[in-house]
N, CA, C and O atoms as a Maestro MAE file, in Angstrom:
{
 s_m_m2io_version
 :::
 2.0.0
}

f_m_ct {
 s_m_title
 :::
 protein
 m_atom[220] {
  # First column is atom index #
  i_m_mmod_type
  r_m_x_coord
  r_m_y_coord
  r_m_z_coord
  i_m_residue_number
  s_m_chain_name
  s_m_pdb_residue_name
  s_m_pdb_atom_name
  i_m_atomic_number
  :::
  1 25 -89.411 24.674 -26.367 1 A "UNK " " N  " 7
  2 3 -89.249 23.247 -26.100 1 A "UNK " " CA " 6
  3 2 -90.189 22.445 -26.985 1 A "UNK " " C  " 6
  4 15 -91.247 22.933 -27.384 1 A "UNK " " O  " 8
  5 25 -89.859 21.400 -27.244 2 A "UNK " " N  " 7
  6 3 -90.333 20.636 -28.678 2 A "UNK " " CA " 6
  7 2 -91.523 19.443 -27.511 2 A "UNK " " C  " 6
  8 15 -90.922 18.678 -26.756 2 A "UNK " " O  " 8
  9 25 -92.488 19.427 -27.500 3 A "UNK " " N  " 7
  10 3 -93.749 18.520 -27.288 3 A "UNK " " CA " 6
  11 2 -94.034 17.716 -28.018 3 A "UNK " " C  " 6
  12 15 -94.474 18.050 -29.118 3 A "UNK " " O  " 8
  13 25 -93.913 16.598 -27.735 4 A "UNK " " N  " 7
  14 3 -94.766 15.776 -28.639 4 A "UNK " " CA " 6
  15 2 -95.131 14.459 -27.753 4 A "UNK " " C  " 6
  16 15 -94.526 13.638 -27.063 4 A "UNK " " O  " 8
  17 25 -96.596 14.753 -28.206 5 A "UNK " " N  " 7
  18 3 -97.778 14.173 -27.305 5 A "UNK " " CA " 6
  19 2 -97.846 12.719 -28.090 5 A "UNK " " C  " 6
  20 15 -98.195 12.731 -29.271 5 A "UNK " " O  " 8
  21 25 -97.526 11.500 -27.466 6 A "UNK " " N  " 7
  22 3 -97.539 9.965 -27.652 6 A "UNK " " CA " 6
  23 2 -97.926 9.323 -26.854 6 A "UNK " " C  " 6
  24 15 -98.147 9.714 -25.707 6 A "UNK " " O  " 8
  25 25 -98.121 8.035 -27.324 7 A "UNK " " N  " 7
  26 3 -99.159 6.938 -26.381 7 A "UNK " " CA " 6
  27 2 -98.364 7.205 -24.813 7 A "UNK " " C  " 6
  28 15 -97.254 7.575 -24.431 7 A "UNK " " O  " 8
  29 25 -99.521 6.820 -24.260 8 A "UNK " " N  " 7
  30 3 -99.302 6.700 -22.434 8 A "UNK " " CA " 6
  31 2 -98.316 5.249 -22.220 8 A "UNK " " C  " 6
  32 15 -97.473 5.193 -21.324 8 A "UNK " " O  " 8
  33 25 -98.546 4.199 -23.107 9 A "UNK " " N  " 7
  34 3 -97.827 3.630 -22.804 9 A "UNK " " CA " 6
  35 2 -96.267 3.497 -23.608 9 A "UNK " " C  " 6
  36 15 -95.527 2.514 -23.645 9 A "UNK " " O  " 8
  37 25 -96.085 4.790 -24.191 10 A "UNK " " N  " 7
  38 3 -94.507 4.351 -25.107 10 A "UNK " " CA " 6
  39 2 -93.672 4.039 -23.630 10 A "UNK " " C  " 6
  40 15 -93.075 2.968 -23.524 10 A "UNK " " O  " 8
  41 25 -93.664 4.735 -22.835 11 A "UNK " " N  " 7
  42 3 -92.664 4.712 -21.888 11 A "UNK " " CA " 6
  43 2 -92.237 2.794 -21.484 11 A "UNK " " C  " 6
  44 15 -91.310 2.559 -20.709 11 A "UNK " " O  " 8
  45 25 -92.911 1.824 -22.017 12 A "UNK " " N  " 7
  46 3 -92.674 0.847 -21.897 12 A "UNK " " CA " 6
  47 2 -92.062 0.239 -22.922 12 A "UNK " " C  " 6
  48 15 -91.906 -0.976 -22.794 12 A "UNK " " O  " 8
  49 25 -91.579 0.866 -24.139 13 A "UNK " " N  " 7
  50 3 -90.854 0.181 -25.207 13 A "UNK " " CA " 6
  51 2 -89.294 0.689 -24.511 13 A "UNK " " C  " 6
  52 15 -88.992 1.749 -23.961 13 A "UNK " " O  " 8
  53 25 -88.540 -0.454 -24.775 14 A "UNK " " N  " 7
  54 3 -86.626 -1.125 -24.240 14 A "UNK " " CA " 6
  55 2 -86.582 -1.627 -25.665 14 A "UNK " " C  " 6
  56 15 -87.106 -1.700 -26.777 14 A "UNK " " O  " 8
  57 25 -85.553 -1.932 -24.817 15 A "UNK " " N  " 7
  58 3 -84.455 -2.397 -25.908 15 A "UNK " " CA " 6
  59 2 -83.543 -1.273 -26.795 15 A "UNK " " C  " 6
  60 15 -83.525 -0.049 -26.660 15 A "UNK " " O  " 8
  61 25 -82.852 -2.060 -27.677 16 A "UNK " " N  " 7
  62 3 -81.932 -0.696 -28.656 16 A "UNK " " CA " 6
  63 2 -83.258 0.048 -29.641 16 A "UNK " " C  " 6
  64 15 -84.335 -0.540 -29.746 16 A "UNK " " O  " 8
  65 25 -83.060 1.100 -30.171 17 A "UNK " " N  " 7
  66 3 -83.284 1.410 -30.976 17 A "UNK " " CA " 6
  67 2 -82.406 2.598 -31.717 17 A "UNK " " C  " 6
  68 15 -81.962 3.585 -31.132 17 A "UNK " " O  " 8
  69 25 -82.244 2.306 -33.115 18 A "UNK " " N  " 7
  70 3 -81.034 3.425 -33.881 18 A "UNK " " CA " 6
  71 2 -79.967 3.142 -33.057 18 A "UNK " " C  " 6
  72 15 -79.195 4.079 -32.853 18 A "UNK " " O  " 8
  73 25 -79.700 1.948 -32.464 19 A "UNK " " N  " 7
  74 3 -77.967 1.680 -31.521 19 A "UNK " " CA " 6
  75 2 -78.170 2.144 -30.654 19 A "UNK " " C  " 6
  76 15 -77.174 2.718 -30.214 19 A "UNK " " O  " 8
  77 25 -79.289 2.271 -29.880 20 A "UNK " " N  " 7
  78 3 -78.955 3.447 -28.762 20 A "UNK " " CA " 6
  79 2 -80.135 2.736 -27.735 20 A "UNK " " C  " 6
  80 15 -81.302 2.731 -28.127 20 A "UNK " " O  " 8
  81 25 -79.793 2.152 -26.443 21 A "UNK " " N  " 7
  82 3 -80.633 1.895 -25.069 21 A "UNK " " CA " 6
  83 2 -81.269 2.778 -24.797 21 A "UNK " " C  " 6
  84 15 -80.938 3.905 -24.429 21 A "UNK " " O  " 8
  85 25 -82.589 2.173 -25.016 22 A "UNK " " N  " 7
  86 3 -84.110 3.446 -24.593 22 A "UNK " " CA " 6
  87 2 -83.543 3.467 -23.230 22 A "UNK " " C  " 6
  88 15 -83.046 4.555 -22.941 22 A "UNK " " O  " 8
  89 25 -83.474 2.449 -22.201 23 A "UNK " " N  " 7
  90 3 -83.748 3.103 -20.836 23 A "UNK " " CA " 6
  91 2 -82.569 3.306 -20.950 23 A "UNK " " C  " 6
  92 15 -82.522 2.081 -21.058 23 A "UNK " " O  " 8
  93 25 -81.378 3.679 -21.051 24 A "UNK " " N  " 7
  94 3 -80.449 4.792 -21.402 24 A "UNK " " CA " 6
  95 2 -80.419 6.226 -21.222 24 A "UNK " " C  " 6
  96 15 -79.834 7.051 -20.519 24 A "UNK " " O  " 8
  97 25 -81.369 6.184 -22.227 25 A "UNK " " N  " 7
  98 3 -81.074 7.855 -22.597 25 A "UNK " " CA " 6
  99 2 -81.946 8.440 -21.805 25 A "UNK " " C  " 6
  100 15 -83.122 8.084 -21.871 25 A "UNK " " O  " 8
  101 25 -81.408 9.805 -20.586 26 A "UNK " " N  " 7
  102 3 -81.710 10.610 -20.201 26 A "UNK " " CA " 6
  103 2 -82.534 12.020 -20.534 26 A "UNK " " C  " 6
  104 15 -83.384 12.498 -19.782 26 A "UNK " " O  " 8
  105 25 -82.192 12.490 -21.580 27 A "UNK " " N  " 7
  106 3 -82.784 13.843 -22.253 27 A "UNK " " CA " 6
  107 2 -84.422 13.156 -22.916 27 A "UNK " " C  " 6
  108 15 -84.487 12.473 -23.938 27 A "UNK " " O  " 8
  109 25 -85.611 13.537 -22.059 28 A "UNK " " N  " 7
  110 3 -86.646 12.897 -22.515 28 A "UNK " " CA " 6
  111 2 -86.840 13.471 -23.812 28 A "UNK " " C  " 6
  112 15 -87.504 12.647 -24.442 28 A "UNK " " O  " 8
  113 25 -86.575 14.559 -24.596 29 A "UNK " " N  " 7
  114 3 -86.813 15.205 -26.245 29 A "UNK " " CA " 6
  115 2 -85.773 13.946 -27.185 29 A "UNK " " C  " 6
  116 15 -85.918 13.581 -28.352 29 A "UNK " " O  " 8
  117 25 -85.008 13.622 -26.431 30 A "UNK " " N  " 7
  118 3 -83.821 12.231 -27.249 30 A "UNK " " CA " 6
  119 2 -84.939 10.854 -27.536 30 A "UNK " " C  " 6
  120 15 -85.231 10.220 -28.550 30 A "UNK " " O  " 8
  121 25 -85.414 10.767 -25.957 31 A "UNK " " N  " 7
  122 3 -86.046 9.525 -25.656 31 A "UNK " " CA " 6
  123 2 -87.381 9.659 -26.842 31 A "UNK " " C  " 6
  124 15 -87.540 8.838 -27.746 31 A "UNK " " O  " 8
  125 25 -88.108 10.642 -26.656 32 A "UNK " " N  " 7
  126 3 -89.461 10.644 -27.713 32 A "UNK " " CA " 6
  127 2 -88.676 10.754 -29.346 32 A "UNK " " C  " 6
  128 15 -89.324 10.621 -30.384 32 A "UNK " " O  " 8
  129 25 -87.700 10.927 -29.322 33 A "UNK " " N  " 7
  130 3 -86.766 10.853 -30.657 33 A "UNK " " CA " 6
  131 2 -87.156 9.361 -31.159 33 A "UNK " " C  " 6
  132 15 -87.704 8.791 -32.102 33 A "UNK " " O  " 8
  133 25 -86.501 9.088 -29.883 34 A "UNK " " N  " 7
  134 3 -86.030 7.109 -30.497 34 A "UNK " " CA " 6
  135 2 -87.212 6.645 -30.750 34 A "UNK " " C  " 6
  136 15 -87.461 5.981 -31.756 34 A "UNK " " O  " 8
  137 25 -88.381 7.067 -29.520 35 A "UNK " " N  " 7
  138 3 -89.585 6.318 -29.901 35 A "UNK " " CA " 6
  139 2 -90.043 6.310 -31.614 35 A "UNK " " C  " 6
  140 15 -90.428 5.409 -32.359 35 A "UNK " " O  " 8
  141 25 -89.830 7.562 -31.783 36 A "UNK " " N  " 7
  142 3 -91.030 7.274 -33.466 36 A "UNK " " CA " 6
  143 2 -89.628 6.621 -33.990 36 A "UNK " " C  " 6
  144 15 -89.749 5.445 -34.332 36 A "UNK " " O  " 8
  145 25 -88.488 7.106 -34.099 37 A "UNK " " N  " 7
  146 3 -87.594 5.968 -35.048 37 A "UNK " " CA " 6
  147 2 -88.274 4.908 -35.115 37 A "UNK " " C  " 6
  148 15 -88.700 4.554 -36.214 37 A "UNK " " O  " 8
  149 25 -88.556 4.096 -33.875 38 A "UNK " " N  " 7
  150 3 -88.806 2.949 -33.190 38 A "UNK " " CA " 6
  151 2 -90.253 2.807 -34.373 38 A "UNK " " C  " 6
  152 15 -90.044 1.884 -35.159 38 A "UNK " " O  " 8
  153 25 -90.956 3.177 -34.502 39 A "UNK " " N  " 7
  154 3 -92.131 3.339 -35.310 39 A "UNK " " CA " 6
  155 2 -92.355 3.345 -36.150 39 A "UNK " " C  " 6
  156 15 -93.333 2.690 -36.511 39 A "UNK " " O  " 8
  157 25 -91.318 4.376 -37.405 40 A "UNK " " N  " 7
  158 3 -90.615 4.815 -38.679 40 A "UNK " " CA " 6
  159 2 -90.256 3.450 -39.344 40 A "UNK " " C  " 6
  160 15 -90.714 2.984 -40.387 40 A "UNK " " O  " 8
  161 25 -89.142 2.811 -38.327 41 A "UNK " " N  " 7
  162 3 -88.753 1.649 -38.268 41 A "UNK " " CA " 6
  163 2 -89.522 0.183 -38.936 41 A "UNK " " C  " 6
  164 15 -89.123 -0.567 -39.828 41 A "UNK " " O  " 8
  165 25 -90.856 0.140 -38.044 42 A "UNK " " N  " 7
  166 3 -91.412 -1.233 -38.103 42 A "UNK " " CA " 6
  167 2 -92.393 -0.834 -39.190 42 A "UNK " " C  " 6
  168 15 -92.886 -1.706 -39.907 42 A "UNK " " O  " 8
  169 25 -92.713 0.516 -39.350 43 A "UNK " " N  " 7
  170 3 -93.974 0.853 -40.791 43 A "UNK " " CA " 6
  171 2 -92.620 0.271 -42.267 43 A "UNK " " C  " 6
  172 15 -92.896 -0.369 -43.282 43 A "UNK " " O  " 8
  173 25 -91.612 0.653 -41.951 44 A "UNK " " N  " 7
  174 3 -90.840 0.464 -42.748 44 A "UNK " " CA " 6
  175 2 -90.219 -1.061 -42.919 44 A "UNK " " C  " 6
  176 15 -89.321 -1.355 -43.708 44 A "UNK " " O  " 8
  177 25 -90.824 -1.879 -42.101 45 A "UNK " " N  " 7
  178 3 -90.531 -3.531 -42.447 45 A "UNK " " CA " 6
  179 2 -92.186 -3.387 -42.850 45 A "UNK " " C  " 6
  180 15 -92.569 -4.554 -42.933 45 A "UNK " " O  " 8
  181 25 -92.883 -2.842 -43.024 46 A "UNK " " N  " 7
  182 3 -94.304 -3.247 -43.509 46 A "UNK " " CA " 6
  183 2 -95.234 -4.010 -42.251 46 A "UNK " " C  " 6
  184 15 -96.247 -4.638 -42.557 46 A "UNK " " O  " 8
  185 25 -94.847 -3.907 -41.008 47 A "UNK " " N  " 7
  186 3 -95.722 -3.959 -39.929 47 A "UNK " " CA " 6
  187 2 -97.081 -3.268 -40.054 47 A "UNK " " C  " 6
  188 15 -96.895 -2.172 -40.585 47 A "UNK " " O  " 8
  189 25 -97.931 -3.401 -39.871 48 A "UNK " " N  " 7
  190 3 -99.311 -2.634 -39.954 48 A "UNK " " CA " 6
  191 2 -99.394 -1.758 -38.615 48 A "UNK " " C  " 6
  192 15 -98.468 -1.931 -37.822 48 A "UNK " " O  " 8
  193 25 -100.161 -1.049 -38.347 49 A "UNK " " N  " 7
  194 3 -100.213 -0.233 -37.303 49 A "UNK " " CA " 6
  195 2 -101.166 -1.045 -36.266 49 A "UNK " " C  " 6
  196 15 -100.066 -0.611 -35.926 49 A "UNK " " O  " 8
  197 25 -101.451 -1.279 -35.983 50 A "UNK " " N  " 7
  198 3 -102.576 -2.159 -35.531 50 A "UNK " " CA " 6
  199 2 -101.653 -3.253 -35.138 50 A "UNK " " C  " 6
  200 15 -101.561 -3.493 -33.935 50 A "UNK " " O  " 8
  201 25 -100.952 -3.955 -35.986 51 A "UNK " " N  " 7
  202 3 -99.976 -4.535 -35.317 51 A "UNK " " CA " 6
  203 2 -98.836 -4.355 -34.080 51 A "UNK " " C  " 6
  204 15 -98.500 -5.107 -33.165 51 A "UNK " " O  " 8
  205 25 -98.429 -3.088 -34.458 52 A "UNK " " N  " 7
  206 3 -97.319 -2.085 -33.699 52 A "UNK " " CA " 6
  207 2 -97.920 -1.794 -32.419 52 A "UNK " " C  " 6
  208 15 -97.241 -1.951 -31.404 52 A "UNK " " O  " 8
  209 25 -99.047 -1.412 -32.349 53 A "UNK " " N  " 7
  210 3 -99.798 -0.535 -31.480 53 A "UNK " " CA " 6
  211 2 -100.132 -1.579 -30.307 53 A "UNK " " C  " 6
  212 15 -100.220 -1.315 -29.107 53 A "UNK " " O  " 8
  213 25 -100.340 -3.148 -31.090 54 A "UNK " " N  " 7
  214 3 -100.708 -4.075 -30.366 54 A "UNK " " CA " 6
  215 2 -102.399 -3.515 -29.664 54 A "UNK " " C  " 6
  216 15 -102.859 -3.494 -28.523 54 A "UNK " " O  " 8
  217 25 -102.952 -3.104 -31.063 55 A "UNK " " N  " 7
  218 3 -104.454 -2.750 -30.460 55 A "UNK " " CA " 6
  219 2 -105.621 -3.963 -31.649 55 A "UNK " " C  " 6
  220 15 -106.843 -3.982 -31.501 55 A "UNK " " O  " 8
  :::
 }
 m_bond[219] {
  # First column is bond index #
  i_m_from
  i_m_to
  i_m_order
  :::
  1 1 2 1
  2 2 3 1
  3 3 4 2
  4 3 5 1
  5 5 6 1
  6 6 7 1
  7 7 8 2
  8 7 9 1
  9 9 10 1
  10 10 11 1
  11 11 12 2
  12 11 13 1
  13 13 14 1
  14 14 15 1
  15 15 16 2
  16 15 17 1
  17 17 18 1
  18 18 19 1
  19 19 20 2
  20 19 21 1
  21 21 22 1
  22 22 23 1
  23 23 24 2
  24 23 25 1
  25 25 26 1
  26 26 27 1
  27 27 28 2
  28 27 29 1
  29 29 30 1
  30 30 31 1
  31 31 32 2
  32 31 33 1
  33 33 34 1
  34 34 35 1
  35 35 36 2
  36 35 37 1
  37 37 38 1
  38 38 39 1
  39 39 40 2
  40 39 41 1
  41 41 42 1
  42 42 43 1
  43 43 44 2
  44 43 45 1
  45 45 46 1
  46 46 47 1
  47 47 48 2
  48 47 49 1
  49 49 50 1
  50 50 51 1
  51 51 52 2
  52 51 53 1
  53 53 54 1
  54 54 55 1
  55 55 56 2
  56 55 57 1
  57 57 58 1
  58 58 59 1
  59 59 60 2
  60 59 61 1
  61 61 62 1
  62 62 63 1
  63 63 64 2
  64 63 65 1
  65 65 66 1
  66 66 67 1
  67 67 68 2
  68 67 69 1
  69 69 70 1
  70 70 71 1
  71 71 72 2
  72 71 73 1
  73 73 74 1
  74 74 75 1
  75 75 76 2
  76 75 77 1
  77 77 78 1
  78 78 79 1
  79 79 80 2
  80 79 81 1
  81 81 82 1
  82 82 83 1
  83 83 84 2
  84 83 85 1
  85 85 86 1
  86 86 87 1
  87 87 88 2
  88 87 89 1
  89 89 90 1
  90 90 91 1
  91 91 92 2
  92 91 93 1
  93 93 94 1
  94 94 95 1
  95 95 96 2
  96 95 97 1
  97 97 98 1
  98 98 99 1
  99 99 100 2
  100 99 101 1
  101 101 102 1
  102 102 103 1
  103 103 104 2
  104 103 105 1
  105 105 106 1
  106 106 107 1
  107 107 108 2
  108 107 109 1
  109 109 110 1
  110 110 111 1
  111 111 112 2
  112 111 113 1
  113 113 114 1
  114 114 115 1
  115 115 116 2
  116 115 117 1
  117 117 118 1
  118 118 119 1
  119 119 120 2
  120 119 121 1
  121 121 122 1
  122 122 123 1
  123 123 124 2
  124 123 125 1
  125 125 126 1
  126 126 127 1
  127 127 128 2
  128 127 129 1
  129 129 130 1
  130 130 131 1
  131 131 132 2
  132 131 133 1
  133 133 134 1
  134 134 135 1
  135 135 136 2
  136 135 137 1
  137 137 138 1
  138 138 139 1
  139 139 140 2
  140 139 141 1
  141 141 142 1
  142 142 143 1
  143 143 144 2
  144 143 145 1
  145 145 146 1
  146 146 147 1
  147 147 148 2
  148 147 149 1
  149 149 150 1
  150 150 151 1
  151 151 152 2
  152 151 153 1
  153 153 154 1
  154 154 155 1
  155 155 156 2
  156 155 157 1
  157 157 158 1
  158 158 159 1
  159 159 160 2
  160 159 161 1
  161 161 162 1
  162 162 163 1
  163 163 164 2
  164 163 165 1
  165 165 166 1
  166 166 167 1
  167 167 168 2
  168 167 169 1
  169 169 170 1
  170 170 171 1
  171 171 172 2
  172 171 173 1
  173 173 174 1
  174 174 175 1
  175 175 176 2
  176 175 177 1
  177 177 178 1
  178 178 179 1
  179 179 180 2
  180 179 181 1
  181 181 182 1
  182 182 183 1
  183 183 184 2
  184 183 185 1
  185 185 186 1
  186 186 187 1
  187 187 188 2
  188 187 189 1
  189 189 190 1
  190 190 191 1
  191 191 192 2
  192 191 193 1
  193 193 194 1
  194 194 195 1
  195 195 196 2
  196 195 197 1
  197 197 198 1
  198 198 199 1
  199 199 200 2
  200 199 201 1
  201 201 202 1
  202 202 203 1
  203 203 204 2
  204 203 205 1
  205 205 206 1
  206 206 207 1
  207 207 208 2
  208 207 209 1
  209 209 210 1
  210 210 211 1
  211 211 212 2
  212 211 213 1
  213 213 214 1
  214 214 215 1
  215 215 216 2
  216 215 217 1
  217 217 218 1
  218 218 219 1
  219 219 220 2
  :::
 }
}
């Protein structure tokens, strides 16, 4: 089984991501999928991390 250890609070990012409703998707290995898309995503509009992270 594939682990991957992410912020305590991803479980609070909604909305679409890659077309697809986070609180949607059932299979939590799908759900930690979308998250880094979700991440991949905003480094890739040139968001800073610090920005993203909202730290």
């Amino acid at each position: 089984m594939i682990s991957v250890f992410l912020h305590p609070n991803a479980h609070l990012i909604t909305g679409l991501i890659c077309g697809y409703r986070i609180e949607e998707l059932e299979n939590p290995v799908t759900r930690q999928t979308r998250y880094l898309d979700k991440l991949v995503d905003e480094l890739a509009k040139g968001r800073k991390m610090e920005k993203i992270l909202r730290g």
